[in-house]
TORLO-132826 format. One record per residue (C-alpha): z, x, y. Coordinates in nm, 2 decimals. Layout:
! residues N
+--------+--------+--------+
!     zz !     xx !     yy !
+--------+--------+--------+
!      Z !      X !      Y !
...
+--------+--------+--------+
This chain:
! residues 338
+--------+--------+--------+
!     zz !     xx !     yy !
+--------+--------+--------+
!   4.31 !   2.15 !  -4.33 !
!   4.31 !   2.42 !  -4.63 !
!   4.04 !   2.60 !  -4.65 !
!   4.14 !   2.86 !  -4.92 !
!   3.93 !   2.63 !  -5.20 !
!   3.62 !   2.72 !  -4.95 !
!   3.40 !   2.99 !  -5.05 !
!   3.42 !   3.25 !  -4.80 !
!   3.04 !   3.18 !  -4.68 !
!   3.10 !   2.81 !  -4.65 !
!   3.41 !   2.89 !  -4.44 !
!   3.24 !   3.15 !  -4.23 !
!   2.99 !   2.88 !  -4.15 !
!   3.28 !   2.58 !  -4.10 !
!   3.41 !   2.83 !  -3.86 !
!   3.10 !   2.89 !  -3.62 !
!   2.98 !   2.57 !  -3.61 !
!   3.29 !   2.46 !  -3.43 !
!   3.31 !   2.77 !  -3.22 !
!   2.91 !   2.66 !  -3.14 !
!   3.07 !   2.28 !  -3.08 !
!   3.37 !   2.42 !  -2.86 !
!   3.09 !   2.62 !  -2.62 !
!   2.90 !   2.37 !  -2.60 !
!   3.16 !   2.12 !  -2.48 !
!   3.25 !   2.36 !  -2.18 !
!   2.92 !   2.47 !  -2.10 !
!   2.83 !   2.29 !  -1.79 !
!   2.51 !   2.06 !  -1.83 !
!   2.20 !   2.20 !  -1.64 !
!   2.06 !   2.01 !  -1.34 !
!   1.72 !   1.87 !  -1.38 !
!   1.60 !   1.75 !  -1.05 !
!   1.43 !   1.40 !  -1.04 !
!   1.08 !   1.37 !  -0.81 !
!   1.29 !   1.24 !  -0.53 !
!   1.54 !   1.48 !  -0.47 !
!   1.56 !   1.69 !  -0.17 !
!   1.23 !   1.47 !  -0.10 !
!   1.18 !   1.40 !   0.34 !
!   1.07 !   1.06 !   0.32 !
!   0.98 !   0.83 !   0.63 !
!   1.02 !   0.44 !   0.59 !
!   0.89 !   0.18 !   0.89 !
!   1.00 !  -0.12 !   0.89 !
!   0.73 !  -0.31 !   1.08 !
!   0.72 !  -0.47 !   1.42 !
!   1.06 !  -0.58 !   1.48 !
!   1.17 !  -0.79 !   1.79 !
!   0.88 !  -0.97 !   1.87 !
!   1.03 !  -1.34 !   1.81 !
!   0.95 !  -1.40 !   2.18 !
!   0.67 !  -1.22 !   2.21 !
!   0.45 !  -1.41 !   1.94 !
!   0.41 !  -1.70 !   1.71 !
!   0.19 !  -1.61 !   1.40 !
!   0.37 !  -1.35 !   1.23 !
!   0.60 !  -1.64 !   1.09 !
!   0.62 !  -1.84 !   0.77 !
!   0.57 !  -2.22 !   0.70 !
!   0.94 !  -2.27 !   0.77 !
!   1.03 !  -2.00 !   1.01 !
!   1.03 !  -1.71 !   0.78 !
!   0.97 !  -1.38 !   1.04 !
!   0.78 !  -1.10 !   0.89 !
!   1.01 !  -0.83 !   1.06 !
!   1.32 !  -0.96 !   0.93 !
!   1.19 !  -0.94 !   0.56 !
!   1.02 !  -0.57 !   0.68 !
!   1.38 !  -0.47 !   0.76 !
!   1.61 !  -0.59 !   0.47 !
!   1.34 !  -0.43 !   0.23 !
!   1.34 !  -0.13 !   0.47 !
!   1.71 !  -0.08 !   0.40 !
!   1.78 !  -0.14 !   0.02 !
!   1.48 !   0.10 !   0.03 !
!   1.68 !   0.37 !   0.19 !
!   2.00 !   0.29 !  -0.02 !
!   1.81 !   0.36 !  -0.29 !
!   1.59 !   0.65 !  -0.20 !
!   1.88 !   0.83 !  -0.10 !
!   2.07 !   0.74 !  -0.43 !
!   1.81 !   0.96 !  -0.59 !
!   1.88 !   1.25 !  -0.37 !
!   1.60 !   1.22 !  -0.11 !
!   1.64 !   1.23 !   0.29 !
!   1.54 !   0.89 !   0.45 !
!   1.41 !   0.86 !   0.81 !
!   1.39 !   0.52 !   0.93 !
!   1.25 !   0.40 !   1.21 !
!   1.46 !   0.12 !   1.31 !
!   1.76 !  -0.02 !   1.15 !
!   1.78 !  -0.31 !   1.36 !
!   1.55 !  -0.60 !   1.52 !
!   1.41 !  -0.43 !   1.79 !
!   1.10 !  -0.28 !   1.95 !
!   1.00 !   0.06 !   1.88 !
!   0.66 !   0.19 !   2.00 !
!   0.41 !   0.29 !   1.73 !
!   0.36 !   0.64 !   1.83 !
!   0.67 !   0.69 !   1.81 !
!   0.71 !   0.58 !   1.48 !
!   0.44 !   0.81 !   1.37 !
!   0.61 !   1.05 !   1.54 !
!   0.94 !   1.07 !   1.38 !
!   0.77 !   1.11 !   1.04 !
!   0.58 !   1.47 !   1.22 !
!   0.91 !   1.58 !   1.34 !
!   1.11 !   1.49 !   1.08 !
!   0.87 !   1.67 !   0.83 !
!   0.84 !   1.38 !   0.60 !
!   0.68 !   1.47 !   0.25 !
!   0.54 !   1.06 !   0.27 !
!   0.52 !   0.79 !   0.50 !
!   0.54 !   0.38 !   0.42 !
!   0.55 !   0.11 !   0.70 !
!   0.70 !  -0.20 !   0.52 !
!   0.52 !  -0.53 !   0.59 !
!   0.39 !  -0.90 !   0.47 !
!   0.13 !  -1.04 !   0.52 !
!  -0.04 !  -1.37 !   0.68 !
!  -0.38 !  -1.56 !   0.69 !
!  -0.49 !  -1.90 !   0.75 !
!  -0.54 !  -1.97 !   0.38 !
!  -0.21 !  -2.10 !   0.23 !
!  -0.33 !  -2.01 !  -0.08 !
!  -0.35 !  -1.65 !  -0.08 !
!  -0.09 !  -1.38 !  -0.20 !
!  -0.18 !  -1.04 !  -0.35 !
!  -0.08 !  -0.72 !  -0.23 !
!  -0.30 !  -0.53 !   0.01 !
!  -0.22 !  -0.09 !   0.06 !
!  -0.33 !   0.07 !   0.38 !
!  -0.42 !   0.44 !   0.41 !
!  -0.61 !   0.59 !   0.67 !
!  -0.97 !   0.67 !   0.73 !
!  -1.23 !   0.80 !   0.48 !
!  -1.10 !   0.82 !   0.10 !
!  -1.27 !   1.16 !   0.02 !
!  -1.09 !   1.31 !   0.33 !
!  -0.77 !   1.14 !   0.28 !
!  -0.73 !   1.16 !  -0.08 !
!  -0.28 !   1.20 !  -0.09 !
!  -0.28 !   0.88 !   0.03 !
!  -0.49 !   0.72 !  -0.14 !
!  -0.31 !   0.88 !  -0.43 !
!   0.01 !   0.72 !  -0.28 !
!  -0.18 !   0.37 !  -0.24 !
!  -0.26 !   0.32 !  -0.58 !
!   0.09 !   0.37 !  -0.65 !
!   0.23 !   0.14 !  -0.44 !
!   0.01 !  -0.09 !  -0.55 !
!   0.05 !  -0.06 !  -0.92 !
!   0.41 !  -0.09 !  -0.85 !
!   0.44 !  -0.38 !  -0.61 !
!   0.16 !  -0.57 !  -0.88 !
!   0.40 !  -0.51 !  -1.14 !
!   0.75 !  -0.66 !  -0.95 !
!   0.67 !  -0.94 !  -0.79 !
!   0.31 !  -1.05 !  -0.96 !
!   0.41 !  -0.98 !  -1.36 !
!   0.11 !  -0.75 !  -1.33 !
!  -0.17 !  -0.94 !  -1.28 !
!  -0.41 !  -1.07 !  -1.01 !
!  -0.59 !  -0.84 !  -0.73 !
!  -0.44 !  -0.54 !  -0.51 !
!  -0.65 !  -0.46 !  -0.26 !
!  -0.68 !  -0.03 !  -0.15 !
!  -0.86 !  -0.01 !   0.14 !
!  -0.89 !   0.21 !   0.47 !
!  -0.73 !   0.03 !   0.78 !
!  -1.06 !   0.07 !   0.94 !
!  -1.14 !  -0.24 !   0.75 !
!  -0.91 !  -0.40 !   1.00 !
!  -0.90 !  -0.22 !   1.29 !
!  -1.26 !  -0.10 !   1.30 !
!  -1.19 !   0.12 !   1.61 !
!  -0.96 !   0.39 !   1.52 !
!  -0.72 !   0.23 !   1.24 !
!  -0.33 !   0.17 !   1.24 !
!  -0.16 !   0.37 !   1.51 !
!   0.12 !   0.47 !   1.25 !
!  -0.12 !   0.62 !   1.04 !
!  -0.36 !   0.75 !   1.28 !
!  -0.11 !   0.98 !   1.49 !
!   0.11 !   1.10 !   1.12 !
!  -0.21 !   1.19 !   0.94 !
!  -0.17 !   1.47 !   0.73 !
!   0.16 !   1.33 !   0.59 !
!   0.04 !   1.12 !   0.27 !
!   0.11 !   0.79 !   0.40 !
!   0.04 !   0.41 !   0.32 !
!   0.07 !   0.03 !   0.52 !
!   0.23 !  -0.14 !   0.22 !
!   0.11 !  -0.56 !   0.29 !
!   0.34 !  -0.68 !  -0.02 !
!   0.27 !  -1.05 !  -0.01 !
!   0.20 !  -1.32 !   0.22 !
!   0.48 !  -1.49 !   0.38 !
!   0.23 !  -1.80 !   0.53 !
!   0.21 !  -1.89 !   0.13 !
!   0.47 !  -2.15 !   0.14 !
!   0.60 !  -2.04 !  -0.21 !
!   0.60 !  -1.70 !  -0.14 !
!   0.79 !  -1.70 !   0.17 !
!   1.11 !  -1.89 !  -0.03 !
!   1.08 !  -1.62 !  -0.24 !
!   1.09 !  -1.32 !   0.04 !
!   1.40 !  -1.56 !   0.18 !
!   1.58 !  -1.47 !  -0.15 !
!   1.82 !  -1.10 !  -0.10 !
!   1.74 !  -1.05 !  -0.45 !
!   1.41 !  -1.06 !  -0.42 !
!   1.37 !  -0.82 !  -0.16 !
!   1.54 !  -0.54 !  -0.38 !
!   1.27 !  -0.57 !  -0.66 !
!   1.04 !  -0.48 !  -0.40 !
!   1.25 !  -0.18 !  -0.31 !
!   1.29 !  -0.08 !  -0.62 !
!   0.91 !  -0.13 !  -0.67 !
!   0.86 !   0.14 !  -0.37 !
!   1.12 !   0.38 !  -0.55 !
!   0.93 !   0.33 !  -0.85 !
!   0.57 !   0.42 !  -0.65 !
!   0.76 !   0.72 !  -0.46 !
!   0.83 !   0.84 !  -0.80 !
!   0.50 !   0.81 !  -0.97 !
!   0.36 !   1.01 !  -0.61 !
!   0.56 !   1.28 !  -0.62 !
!   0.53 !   1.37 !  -1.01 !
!   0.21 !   1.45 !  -0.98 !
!   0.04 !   1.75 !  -0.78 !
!  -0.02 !   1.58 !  -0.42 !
!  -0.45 !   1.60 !  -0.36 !
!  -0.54 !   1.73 !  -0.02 !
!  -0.61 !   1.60 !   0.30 !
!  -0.92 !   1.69 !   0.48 !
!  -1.03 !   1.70 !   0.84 !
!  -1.10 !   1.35 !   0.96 !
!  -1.46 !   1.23 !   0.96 !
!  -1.58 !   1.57 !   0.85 !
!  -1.77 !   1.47 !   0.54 !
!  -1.90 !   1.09 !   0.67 !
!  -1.88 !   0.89 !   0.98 !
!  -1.90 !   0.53 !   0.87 !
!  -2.02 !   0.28 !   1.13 !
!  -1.77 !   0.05 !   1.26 !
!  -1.75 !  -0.31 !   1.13 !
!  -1.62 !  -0.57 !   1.40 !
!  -1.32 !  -0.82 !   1.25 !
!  -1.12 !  -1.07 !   1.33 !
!  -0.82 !  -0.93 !   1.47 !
!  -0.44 !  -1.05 !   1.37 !
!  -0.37 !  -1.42 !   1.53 !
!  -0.76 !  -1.50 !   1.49 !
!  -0.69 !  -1.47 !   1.11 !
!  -0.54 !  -1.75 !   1.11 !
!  -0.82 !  -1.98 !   1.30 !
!  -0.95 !  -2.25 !   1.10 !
!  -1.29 !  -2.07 !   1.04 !
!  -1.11 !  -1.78 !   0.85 !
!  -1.01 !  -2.06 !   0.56 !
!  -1.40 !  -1.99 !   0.49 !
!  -1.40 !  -1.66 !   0.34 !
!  -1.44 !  -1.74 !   0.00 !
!  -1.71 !  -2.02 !   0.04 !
!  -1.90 !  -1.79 !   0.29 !
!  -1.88 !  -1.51 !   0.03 !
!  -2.05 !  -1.79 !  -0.24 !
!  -2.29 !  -1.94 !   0.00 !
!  -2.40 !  -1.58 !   0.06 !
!  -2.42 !  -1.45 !  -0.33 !
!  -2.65 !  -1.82 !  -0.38 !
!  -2.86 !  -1.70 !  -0.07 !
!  -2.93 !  -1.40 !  -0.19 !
!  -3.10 !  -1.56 !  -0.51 !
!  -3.35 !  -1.72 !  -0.31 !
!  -3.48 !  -1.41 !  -0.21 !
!  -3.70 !  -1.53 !   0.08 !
!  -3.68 !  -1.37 !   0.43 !
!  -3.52 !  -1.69 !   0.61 !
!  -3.24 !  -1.74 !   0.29 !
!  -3.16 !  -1.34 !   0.34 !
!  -3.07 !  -1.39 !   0.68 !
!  -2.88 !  -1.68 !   0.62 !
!  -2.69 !  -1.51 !   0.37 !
!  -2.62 !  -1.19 !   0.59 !
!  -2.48 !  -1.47 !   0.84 !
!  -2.24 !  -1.61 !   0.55 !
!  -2.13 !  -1.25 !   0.40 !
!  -2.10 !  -1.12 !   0.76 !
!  -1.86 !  -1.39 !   0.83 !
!  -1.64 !  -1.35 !   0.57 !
!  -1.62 !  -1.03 !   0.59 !
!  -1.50 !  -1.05 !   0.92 !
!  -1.26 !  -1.30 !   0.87 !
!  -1.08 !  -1.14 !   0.57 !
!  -1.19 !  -0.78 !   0.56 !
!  -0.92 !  -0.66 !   0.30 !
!  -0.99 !  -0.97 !   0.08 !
!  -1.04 !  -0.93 !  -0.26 !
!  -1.47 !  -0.97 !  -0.23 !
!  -1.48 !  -0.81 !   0.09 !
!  -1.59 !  -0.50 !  -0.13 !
!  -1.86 !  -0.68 !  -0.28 !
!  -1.98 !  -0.86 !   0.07 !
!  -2.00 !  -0.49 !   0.17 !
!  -2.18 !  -0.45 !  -0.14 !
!  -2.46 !  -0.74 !  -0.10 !
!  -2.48 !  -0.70 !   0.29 !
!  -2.61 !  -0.33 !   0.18 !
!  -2.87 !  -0.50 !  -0.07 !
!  -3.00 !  -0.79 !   0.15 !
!  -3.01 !  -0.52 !   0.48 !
!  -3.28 !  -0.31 !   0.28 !
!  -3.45 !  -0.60 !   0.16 !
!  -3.50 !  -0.69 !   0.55 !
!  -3.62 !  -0.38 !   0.59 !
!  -3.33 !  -0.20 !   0.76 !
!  -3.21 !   0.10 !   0.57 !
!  -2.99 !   0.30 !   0.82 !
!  -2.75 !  -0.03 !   0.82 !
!  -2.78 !  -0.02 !   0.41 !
!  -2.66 !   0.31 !   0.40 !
!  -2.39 !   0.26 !   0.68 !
!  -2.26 !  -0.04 !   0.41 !
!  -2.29 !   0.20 !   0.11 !
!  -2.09 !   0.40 !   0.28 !
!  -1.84 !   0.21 !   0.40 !
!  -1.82 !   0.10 !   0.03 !
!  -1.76 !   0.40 !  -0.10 !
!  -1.48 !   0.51 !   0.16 !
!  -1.33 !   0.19 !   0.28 !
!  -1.28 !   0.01 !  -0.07 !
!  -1.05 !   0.16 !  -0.32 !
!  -1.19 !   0.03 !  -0.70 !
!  -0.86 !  -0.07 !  -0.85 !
!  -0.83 !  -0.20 !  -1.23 !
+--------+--------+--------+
């Protein structure tokens, strides 16, 4: 190129612009970290092994929970560590491992999150939603509850186009005596039971067959992990030192599938009609109805608002200590989720 028809400023300028182009070129780009990286996180697959051991954590056609647990498990990893965090499983095959001890390796490992991977199943063939674990009181446990909504925005998103319920509740709903052993003995790690769906839906469990699948609920996790760790992590408190809830008696894993469980809903509308009566013998009825299903499906999508009336009608009996144990157990129990 001649540049002698330039003006000497123009040329000056020609000239440090491509100086300015050449540095750039052979600078070397700055690394921005993504909320992943150098991230501890623990993953738990759950149950595993148990094929002989029992008979109702199985789909329509023969579906096993833990085998879907485990392939998610796994793309999970893959893709965790793609992003640059650390990933603690603990199992990589079909096998048994002890549920303290799963806790356990997320405490030793020093994870920065825990997630146990599972699916759900009730005797209502119509059912599927997601349904996110975390342990204890909400205003004591607030990381995780943090990390719940996440998952569940996430896992709503993937595999139900973003609609229908998520349920965000304590796993005292369903284990009224201590919660989850996973989450009881890692607490202080911000940690969630992740239910995606329900394999005994005969539609859904086809789907949960499918490889494919399985990864967009991987990447759904990734995508919850992500959401977690950009923001500042809320604290976690000592447990029960701000309420103490009074436990609520449920139905307890194979008994949620018993015939009487395919009430919940219709107990939950027999008990709102009840209610309207307003006399002493209708109120007691309908504290029989709500009481029922909220014991059979505690994490349902009304089991909130059976909470919620039981409270009402127990202080229109006359029993206020057992109203305020509901309004509590409202308020820390059952995450509102839009």
């Amino acid at each position: 190129m001649d540049f002698s028809d330039f003006p000497i400023l123009y040329r000056g300028l020609f000239m440090l612009g491509l100086l300015c182009m050449a540095s750039c070129a052979s600078a070397p780009r700055s690394h921005v970290p993504g909320p992943l990286e150098g991230r501890v996180i623990c993953l738990d697959p759950g149950h595993g092994g148990t094929a002989k051991t029992d008979h109702f954590r199985v789909g329509p056609t023969g579906e096993r929970e833990e085998w879907i647990n485990l392939q998610v498990g796994l793309h999970l990893k893959e893709m965790l560590e793609e992003r640059g965090a650390r990933v603690i499983m603990t199992r990589t095959e079909d096998v048994p491992v002890g549920l303290k001890e799963r806790a356990l390796l997320a405490v030793d490992g020093k994870a920065d999150a825990f997630l146990s991977l599972h699916h759900n199943a009730t005797a209502d063939p119509g059912v599927n939603f997601p349904i996110i674990y975390f342990h204890g009181n909400a205003s004591e446990n607030q990381a995780s509850v943090a990390l719940a909504k996440c998952v569940g925005k996430r896992i709503r998103e993937a595999l139900f186009n973003g609609e229908g319920p998520v349920s965000i509740v304590s796993d005292y709903t369903i284990f009224p005596g201590g919660g989850t052993a996973v989450l009881r003995h890692s607490y202080g790690i911000p940690g969630a039971i992740g239910e995606a769906s329900f394999f005994t839906c005969p539609e859904e469990e086809q789907r949960l067959k499918n490889d494919q699948y399985n990864r967009f609920e991987a990447k759904a996790y990734v995508k919850a992990l992500e959401d977690f760790f950009s923001e500042p992590t809320p604290p976690i408190g000592e447990k029960f030192s701000l309420v103490k809830v009074p436990p609520f008696p449920v139905f307890q894993e194979a008994d949620r599938k018993k015939p009487e469980a395919k009430l919940w809903r219709e107990d939950f509308e027999k008990g709102e009609h009840l209610m309207k009566e307003g006399d002493r013998a209708s109120l007691e009825k309908a504290l029989f109805h709500l009481d029922r299903s909220a014991r059979s499906f505690p994490d349902s999508p009304v089991a909130r608002k059976c909470h919620e009336h039981r409270a009402r009608v127990l202080e229109l009996l006359d029993r206020p200590d057992d109203a305020a144990g509901e309004k509590n157990r409202v308020k820390e129990f059952y995450i509102s989720f839009p």
